[in-house]
MARKE-91456 format. One line per 2 residues: number of its first residue (from 0); for each residue z negated, x negated, y negated of C-alpha. Coordinates in Angstrom, 3 decimals. Layout:
<pts>
NUM = Z:X:Y  ...
</pts>
This chain:
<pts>
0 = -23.512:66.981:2.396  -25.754:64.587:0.718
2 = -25.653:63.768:-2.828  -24.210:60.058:-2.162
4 = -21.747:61.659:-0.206  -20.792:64.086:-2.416
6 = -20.019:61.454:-5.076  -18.373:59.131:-2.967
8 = -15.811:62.367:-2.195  -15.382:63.171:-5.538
10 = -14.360:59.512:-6.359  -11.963:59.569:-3.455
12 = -10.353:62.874:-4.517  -10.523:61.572:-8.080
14 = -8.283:58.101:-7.028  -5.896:60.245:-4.836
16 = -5.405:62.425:-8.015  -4.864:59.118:-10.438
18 = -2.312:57.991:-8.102  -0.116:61.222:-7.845
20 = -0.355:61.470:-11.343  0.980:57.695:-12.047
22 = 3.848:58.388:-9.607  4.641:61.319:-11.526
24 = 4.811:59.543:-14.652  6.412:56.745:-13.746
26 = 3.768:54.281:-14.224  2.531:55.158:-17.364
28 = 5.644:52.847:-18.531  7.644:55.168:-21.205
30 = 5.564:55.172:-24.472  7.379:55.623:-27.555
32 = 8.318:52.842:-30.355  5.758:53.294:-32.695
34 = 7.602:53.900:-36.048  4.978:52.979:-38.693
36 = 4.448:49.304:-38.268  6.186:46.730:-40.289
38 = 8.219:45.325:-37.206  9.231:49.240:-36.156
40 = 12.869:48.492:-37.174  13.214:45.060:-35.176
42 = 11.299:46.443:-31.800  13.407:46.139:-28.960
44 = 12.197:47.161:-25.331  10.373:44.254:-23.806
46 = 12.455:44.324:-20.449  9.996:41.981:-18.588
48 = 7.041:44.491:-19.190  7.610:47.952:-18.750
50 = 7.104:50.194:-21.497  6.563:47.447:-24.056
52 = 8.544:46.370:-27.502  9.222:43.185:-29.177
54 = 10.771:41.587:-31.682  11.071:37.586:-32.691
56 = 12.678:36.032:-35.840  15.429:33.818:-34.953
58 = 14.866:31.606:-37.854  11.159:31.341:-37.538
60 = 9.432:28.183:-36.782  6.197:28.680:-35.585
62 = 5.192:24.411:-34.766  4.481:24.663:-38.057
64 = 1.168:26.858:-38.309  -1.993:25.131:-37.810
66 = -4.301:27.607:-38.791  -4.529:31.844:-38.163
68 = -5.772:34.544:-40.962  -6.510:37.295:-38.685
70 = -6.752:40.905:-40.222  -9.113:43.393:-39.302
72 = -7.765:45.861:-36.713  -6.075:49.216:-38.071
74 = -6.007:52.311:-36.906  -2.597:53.710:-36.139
76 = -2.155:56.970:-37.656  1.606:57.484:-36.579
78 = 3.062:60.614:-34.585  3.045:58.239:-31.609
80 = -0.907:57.488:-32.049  -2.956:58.084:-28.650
82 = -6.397:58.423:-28.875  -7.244:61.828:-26.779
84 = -10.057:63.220:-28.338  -11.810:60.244:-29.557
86 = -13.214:60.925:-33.560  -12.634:59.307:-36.608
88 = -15.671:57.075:-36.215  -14.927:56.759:-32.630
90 = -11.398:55.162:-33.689  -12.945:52.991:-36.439
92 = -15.015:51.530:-33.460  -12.723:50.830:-31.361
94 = -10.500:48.762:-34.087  -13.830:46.559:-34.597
96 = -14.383:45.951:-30.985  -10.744:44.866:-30.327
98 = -10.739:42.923:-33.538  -14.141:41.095:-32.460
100 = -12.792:40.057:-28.907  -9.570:38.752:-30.254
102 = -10.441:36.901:-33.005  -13.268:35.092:-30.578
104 = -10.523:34.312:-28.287  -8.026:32.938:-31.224
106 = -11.099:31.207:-32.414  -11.690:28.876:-29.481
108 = -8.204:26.903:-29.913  -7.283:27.834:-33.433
110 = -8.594:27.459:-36.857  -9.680:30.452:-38.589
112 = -9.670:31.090:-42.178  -9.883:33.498:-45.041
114 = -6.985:32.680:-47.308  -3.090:32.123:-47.236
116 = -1.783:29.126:-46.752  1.517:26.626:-46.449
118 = 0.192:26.168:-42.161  -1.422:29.660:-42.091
120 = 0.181:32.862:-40.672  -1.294:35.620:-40.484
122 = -1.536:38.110:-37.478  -2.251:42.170:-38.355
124 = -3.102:44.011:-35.347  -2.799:47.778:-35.084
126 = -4.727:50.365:-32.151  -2.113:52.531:-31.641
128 = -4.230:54.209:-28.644  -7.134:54.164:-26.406
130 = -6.834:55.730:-23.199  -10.522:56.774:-22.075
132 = -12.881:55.459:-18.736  -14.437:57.781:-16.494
134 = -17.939:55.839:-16.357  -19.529:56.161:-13.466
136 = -16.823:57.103:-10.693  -14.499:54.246:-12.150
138 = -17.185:51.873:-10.728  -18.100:53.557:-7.610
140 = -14.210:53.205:-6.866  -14.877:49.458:-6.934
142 = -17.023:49.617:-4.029  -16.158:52.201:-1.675
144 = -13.654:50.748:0.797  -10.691:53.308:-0.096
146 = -11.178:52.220:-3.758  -11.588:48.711:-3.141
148 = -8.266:48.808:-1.320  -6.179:50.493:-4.198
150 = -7.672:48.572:-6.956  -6.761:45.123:-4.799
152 = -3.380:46.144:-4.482  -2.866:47.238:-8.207
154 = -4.530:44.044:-9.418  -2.140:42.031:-7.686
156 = 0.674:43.914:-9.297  -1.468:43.214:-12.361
158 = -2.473:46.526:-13.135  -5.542:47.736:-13.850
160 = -8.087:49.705:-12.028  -8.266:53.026:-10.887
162 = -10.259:55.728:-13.009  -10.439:53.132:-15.974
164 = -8.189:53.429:-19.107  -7.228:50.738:-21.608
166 = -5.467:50.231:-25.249  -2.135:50.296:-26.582
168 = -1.819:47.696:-29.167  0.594:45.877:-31.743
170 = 0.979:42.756:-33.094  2.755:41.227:-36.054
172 = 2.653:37.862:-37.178  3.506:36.787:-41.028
174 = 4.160:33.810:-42.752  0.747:33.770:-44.752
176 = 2.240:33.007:-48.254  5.704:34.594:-48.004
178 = 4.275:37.838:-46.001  8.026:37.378:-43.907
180 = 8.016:39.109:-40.649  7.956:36.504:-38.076
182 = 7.220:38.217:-35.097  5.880:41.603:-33.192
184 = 5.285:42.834:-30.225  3.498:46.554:-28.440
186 = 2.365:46.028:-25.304  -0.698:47.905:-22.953
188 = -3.912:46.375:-22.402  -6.223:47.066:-19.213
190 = -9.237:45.289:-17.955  -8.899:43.120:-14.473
192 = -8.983:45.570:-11.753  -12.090:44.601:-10.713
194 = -14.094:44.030:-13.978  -16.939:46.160:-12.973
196 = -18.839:45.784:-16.383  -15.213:47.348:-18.127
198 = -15.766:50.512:-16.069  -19.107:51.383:-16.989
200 = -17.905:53.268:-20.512  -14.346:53.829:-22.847
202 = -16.159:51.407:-24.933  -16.296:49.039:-22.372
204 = -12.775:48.984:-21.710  -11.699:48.909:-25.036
206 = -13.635:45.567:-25.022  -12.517:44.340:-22.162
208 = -9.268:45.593:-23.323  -9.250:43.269:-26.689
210 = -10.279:40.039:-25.178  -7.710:39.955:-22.519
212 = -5.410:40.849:-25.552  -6.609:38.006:-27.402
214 = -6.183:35.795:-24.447  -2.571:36.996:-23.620
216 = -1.477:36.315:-27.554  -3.903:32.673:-27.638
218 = -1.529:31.992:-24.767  1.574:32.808:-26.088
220 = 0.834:31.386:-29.271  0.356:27.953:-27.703
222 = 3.495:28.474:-26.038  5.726:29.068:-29.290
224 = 3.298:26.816:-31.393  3.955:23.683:-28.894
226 = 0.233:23.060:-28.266
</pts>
């Protein structure tokens, strides 16, 4: 067997393997409530996203924020934390890349600043987890036709790709000068199933990860802000 062929096997064996293990699992949709966050008391299950929490202040009114003061990305240390066997550093990493590609995409319809304020609130982010990328066979199963296939069928369910991981993230939004809880959410982050450039590395995907994160909450945020 020649070396191509050899590879393309193993990345066929590899996506049969991903998908018994996902229907064993259920989807990868029964992650815990993450009990050290600010919101942890509030979270309910999300029942329009499987596996994800939220929480909304009836009384808040967000029309009134013009501008966002958006904290640097923490590092979940909780019992629920997920990071395999990623290091300290590696963690710490991860938190800046997530933190980079959603603050770019808050950035492009919002005002950013550095200080409290009566139209400011404030958004703290927290990495709970990082689930890693296989580099290398995650792209080849991009482009041979069996992974091409899958990964066309689980990005119209809006999943992401086979062989590539993703982030577990929360979100909390504050009123700025009165630090009241105004919002949160969990949810799971992939890349699109066929973002070739997020399968090439775990750090990758993280970044991929954080800008469709900071997409999906721009989004939402026009949606409750009314613009």
């Amino acid at each position: 067997m020649t070396s191509r062929r050899r590879i393309i096997a193993l990345a066929a064996s590899s996506i049969a393997g991903a998908m018994a293990l996902s229907a064993c699992a259920g989807g990868g949709d029964g992650q815990q409530r993450p009990g050290g966050l600010v919101s942890s008391r509030e979270l309910k299950p999300d029942t329009s996203i499987g596996g994800a929490w939220i929480y909304r202040n009836p009384q808040a009114n967000f029309a009134k924020y013009r501008a966002v003061l958006f904290e640097n990305v923490a590092v979940y240390d909780g019992p629920e934390a997920n990071f395999g066997s990623a290091s300290a550093e590696d963690r710490q990493r991860y938190a800046r890349l997530v933190g980079e590609e959603m603050r770019r995409a808050i950035g492009e319809k919002y005002r950013l600043v550095n200080a409290p304020g009566p139209d400011v609130i404030r958004i703290h982010a927290t990495l709970i987890g990082v689930r890693g990328t296989t580099g290398g066979v995650a792209t080849l199963t991009r482009v041979i036709p069996i992974g091409m296939a899958i990964n066309a069928v689980r990005g119209a369910a809006g999943a992401g790709g086979t062989m590539t991981g993703g982030i577990e993230l929360a979100v909390e939004f504050h009123d700025s000068q009165s630090n009241e809880l105004l919002a949160g959410a969990v949810r799971q982050m992939t890349p699109g199933a066929f973002d070739i450039d997020a399968t090439l590395s775990t750090d990758k995907t993280v970044q991929a990860s954080g800008a469709a994160a900071g997409t999906a909450l721009r989004d939402a945020m026009d949606r409750n802000m009314r613009r």
